[in-house]
N, C-alpha and C positions, 0 to 999 in steps of 0.2 A: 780774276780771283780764282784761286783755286778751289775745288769744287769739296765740298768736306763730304764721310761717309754720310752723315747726316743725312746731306739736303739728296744724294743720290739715293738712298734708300727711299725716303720722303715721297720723291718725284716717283720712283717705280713704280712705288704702290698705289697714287695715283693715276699714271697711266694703266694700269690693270684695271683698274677699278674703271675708268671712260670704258675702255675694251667691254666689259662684264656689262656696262650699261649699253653701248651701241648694240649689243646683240638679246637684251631683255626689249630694246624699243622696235624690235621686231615681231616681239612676239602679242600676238591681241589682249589685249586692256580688257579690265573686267567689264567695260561699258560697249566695249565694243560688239559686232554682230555674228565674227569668228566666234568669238568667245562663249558667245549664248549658242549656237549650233554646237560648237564642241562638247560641250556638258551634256545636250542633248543626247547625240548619239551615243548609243549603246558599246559597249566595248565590253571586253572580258574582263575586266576588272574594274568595270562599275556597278557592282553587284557587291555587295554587303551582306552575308549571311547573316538573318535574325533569326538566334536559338526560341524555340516555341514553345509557348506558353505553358503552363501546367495543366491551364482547362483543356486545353488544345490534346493533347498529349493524355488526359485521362481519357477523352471523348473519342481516342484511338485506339484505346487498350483491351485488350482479352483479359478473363479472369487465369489467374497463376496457375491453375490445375488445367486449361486449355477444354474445358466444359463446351466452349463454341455460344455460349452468352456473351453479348458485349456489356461488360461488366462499366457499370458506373461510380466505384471505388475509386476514390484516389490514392495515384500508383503510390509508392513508395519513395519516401524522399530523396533518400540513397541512392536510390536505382533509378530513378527521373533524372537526377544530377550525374550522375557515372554514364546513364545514356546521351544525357547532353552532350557530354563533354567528348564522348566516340564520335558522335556524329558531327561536331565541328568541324572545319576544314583547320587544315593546316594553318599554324601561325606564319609563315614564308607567305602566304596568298592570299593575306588579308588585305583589301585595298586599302589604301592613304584616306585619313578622313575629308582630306578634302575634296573627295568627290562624292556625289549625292546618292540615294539610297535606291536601287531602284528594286521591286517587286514582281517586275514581270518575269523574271527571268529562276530558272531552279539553282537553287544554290549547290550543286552537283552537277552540272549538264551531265558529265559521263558516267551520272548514277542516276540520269532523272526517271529510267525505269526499272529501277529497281525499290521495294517496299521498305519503307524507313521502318527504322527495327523497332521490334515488338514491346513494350514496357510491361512491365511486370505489376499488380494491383493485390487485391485483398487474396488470402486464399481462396479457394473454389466455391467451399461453400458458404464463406463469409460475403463472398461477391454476388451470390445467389441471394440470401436473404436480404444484403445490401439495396439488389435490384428492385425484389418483389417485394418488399415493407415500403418503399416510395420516400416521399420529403420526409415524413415522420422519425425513421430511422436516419439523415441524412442531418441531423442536426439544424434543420430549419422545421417550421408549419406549412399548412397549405398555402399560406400568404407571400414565401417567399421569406419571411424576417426571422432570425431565431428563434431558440424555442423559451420561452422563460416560466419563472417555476410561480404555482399559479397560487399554491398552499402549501404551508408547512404545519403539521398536528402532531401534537403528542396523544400517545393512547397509554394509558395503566394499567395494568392487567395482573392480577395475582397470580404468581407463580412461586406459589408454596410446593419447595423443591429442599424439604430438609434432610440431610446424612443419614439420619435413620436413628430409632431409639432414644438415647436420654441427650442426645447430641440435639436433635429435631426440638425436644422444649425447652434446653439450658438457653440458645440460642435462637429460638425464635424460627428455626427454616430460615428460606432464601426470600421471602419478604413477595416483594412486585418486581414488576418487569416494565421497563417503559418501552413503547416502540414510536417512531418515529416516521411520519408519512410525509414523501414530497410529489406533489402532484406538479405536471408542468401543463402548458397549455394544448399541445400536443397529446396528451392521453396517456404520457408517461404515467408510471408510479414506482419510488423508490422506496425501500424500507430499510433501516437504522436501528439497533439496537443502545440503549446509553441504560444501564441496571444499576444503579445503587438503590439499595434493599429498601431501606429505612430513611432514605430520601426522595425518596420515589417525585412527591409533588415539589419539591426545589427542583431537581435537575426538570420537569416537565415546566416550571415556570421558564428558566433558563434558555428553553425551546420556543416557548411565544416569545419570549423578549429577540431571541436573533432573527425570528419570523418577521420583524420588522422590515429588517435591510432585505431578509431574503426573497420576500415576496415580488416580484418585479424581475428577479434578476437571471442573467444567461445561468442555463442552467450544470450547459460545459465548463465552466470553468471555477474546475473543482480548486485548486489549487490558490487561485486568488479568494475565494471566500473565505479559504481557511483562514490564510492572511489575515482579514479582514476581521472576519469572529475576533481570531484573536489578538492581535493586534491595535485592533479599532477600539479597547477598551484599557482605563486606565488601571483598576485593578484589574490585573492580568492572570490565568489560571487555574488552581485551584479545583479539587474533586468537583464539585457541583457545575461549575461552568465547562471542565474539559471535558465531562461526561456528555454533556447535552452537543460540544459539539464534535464528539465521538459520534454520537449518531447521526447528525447530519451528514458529516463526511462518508461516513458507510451510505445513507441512503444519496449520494450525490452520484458515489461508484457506482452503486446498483442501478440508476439510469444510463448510466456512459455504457454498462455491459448490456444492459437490452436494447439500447439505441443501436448497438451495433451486434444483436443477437448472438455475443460470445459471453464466457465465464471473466468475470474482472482479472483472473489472473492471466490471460491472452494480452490485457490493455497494458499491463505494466512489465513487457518483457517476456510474457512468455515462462512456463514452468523450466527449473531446472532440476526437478525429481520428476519422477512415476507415482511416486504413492507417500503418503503422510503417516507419520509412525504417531500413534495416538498414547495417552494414558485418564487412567479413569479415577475414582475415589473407591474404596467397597465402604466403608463408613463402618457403621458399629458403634457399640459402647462399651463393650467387652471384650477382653482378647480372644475368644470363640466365635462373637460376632463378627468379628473382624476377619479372621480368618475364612468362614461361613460363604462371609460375602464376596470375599475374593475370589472363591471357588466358582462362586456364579459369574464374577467379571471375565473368569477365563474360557467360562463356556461359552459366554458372549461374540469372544474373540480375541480379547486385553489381553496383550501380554505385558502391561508397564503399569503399574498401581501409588498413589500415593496417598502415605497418609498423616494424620499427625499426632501431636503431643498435647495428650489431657490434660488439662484445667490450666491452670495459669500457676506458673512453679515461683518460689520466694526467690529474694532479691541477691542475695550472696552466693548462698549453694543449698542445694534441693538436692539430695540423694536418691529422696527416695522416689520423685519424678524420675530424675538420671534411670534407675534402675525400671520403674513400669514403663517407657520407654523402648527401653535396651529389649524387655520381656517383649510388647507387643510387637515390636520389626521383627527379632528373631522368629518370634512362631511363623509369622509372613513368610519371611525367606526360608523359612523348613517346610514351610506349604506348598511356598511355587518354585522350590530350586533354584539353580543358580542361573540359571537361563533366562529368568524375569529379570525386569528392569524396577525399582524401590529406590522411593521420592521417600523425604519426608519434611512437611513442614512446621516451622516453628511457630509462621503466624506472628513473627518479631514481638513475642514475649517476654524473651530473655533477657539479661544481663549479659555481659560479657563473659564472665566466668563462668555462669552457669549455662553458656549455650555451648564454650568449650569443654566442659564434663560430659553434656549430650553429644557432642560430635566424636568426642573420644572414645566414648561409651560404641558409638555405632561404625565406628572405624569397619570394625572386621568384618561388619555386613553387606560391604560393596555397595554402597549408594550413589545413585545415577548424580544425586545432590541432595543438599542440605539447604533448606527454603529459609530466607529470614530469621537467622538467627540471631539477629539482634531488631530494634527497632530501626526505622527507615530515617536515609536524611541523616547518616551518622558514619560519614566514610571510616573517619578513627577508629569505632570501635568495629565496624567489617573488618578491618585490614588485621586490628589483633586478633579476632577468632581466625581468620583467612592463617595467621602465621605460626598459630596454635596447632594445628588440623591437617590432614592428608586429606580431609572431605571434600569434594566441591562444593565451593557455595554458590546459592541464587537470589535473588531480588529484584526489586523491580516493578511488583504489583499498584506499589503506591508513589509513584511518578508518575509524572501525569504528561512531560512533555519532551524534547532533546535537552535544554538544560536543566531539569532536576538531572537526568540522567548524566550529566556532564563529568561531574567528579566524581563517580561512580566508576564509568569508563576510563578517565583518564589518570585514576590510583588503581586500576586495574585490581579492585576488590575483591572482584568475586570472578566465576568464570563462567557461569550465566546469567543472561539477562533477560528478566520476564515484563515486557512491555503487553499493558491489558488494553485492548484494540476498543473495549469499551469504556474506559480511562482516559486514555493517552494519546490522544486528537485522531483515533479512527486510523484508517488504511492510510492515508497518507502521511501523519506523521511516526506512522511506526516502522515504513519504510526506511523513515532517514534514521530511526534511532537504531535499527537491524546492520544500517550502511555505516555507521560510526562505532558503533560495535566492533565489527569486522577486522575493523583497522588495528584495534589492539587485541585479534583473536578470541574475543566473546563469542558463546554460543548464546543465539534465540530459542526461549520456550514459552510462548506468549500464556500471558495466564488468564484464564480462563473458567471462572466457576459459574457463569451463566447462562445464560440461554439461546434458541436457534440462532440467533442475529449474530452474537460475538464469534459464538461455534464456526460459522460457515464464512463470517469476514477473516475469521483468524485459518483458515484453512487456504483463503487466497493468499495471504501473505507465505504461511507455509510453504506455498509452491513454488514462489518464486523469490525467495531469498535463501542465497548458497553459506548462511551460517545457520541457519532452521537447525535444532537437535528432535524437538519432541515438543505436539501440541498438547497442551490438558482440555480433556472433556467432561462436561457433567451431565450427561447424557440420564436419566435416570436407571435404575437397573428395571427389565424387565419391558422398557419402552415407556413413552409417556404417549396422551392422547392430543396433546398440546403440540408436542413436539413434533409428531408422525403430521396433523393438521396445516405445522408450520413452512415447514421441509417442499422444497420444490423436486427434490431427489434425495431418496433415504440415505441414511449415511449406516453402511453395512461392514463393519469392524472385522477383519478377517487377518489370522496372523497379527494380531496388533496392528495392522494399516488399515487406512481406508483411500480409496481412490482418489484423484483429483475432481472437483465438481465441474460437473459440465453445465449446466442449467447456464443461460444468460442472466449477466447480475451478478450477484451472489448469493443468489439460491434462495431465499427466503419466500415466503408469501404473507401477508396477512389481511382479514375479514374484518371490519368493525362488530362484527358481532362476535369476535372475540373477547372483546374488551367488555360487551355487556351480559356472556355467559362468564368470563371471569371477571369478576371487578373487584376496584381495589377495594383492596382491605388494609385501612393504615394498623401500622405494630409497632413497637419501640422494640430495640435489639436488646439485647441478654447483657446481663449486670453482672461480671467475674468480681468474685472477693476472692483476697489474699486469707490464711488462716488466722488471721487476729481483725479480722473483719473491714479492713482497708480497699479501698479498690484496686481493682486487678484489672491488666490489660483485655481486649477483648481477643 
């Protein structure tokens, strides 16, 4: 029979295959005693290079300014990683996994004396204090076990901080001040500012009730608490509950900066200015007063001032607001020249029409912005004053979180945006509404009418967010005894800037025996009537 392609193709490969086996049944069986010696012996490619550990690799390193301390920071993640991956051998000389791992041998022979490269750690002298503060700064206790937060308190503290004049009794002054203390077990102490005026003991409940969860817990980890707070609750929000946990959040950064002996704004990136351009209130109740005091805010240092619009104007059209207005900015700007910078806030009193007669009225005056000129939570009527106006407009003061701020942002109403760091979930989530911003070209002007705590958190953000325009301060004129007490480093106004703070933390201090040389004093805020005796916005 004739032989088909078939069966000849068939048979070859068969026969190959016998071939391919007679010369495998030569070679030693995994059971055999060849076999276990040949594994044993050493050869150049049974060595397996294993990249070294991170503790390994910190517990090798100099500090980054080469001080000659062996620094105990851990290095850099980037720079651990990008060294790793130098020091690997070549992908060509990786041996087959099937051979075993062995450790005697340097994973270089023809580099084995030479010193594996240097890794890079904290700067000099963050490696220094790193060293010589011990476990405490190192994010653990003596024990070896994190560190977690041992007490959370509120403190009330009056801080009657009024404008000045017939402004000081229409309104009550600036009320109380809550501060916020987190003790950990480790000896830390963090402090938090959360100020609403006239709520003082709500937002201070607000703070025992989160002291619940928070008592027990690591005290790093700033970011999932927040979560937590807010999230973990079904009514969600809200001035009273985002104030209180406005100041935790500030007091959580202010341990992360002394645990690691820098200013909070090192932890988040690093500054991208030199110096923080400031503005202040001069107050008044007169347009002499007004002017008066501005003159002393420049002696101070201010060159940026804001002020606002008296009493509460009727609902259609107010002329004669429009006009006392127009009067008191003009004498401003004939005061400080064109060289100063002039806010002016509305305080979201207005109507629609009547905040477009104000912004038209103050056209010619060059203002830095126009604050709130309508009520908040009302994108429709921003966008008609926004398309009325050459002014910039701002808002912001009364959001409380990224989503109030959402359609804000994403109707692009206004062209800044004031997120208040004692509002609006503290340093961290003002970070992300500064980062969303951004995106559709917003400037930040955090705002700002309160006391050391908001002052000096809203300073670290200043630093370090690249849409920053201008912080508001309420500094009082002349200095306060409160404030100078509060202060870990003075804040010295020169040219309209002031420096970036260096203090670890953010700068704050506070005494329990401030709370019992001021104490609270409860007050109801100020009752605006309309002229036919209606109520009027505050």
């Amino acid at each position: 029979m004739r032989e088909s392609w078939w069966w000849r193709s068939t048979h070859s490969r068969r026969a190959s295959s016998s071939r391919r086996q007679d010369s495998r049944s030569r070679r030693p069986t995994p059971s055999s005693q060849r076999w276990r010696e040949a594994l044993a012996r050493p050869s150049p490619r049974s060595t397996i290079w294993k990249q070294p550990s991170r503790s390994s690799i910190a517990r090798s390193t100099s500090c980054a300014g080469n001080c000659g301390a062996r620094c105990t920071g851990r290095p850099l993640g980037r720079l651990a990683r990008s060294s790793a991956r130098s020091a690997s051998p070549p992908r060509s000389s990786w041996p087959r996994a099937s051979v075993l791992q062995s450790e005697s041998r340097h994973p270089y022979p023809h580099t084995q004396d030479r010193p594996m490269p240097r890794q890079r750690g904290f700067d000099c002298a963050a490696g220094r204090a790193y060293q010589q503060a011990g476990p405490a700064t190192s994010g653990t206790n003596q024990g070896g076990a994190m560190s977690r937060i041992v007490e959370v308190r509120p403190f009330m503290v009056n801080f009657e901080q009024g404008t000045g004049g017939a402004d000081a009794a229409r309104y009550g002054g600036r009320g109380n001040m809550m501060i916020v203390r987190i003790r950990t077990d480790d000896g830390l102490e963090g402090f938090g500012e959360g100020t609403l005026p006239h709520k003082t003991r709500a937002v201070a409940g607000a703070v025992e009730d989160f002291a619940e969860y928070l008592v027990g817990q690591d005290d790093t980890l700033i970011e999932r608490h927040w979560q937590v707070l807010y999230r973990n609750s079904f009514q969600r929000g809200g001035v009273i509950l985002m104030t209180a946990q406005s100041a935790i959040d500030q007091a959580l950064w202010d341990i992360a900066g002394k645990r690691f002996g820098v200013p909070v704004w090192r932890l988040m990136g690093g500054a991208v200015r030199d110096r923080i351009l400031l503005y202040t209130h001069p107050g008044g109740a007169s347009r002499e007063e007004i002017v008066d005091r501005t003159h002393q805010r420049i002696e101070e240092g201010y060159r940026a001032f804001k002020t606002g619009i008296p009493g509460t104007a009727e609902w259609i059209s107010d002329r004669k607001k429009v006009r006392e207005t127009y009067e008191n900015i003009a004498a401003v700007r004939e005061a400080v020249g064109d060289d100063m910078k002039i806010m002016v806030d509305a305080h979201g009193k207005q109507t629609p029409t009547v905040a477009i007669e104000i912004a038209n009225a103050l056209e010619e005056l060059d203002l830095l912005f126009f604050e709130e000129p309508v009520p908040p939570r009302n994108v429709d009527a921003m966008l008609l004053v926004s398309a009325a106006t050459n002014v910039p407009l701002a808002t912001g003061e009364r959001m409380y979180n990224r989503w109030d701020f959402r359609t804000t942002i994403e109707s692009q109403a206004v062209a800044v945006l004031q997120p208040d760091l004692g509002h609006a979930g503290g340093i961290s989530e003002t970070r992300r509404i500064a980062a969303a911003a951004e995106t559709y070209f917003m400037g930040i002007a955090p705002h700002n009418p309160r006391g050391p705590g908001v002052t000096l958190a809203s300073l670290h953000i200043a630093a370090c967010t690249p849409n920053f325009i201008i912080q508001e301060s309420s500094i009082p004129i002349g200095g306060d005894a409160l404030w100078d007490e509060m202060l870990v480093e003075p804040l010295v106004v020169k040219d309209g800037y002031v420096d970036l703070p260096q203090a670890p933390g953010i700068g704050i201090r506070f005494d329990e025996s401030i709370a019992e040389r001021y104490p609270f004093q409860g007050r109801d805020t100020g009752h605006p009537v309309l002229a036919d005796g209606s109520v009027g916005d505050w």
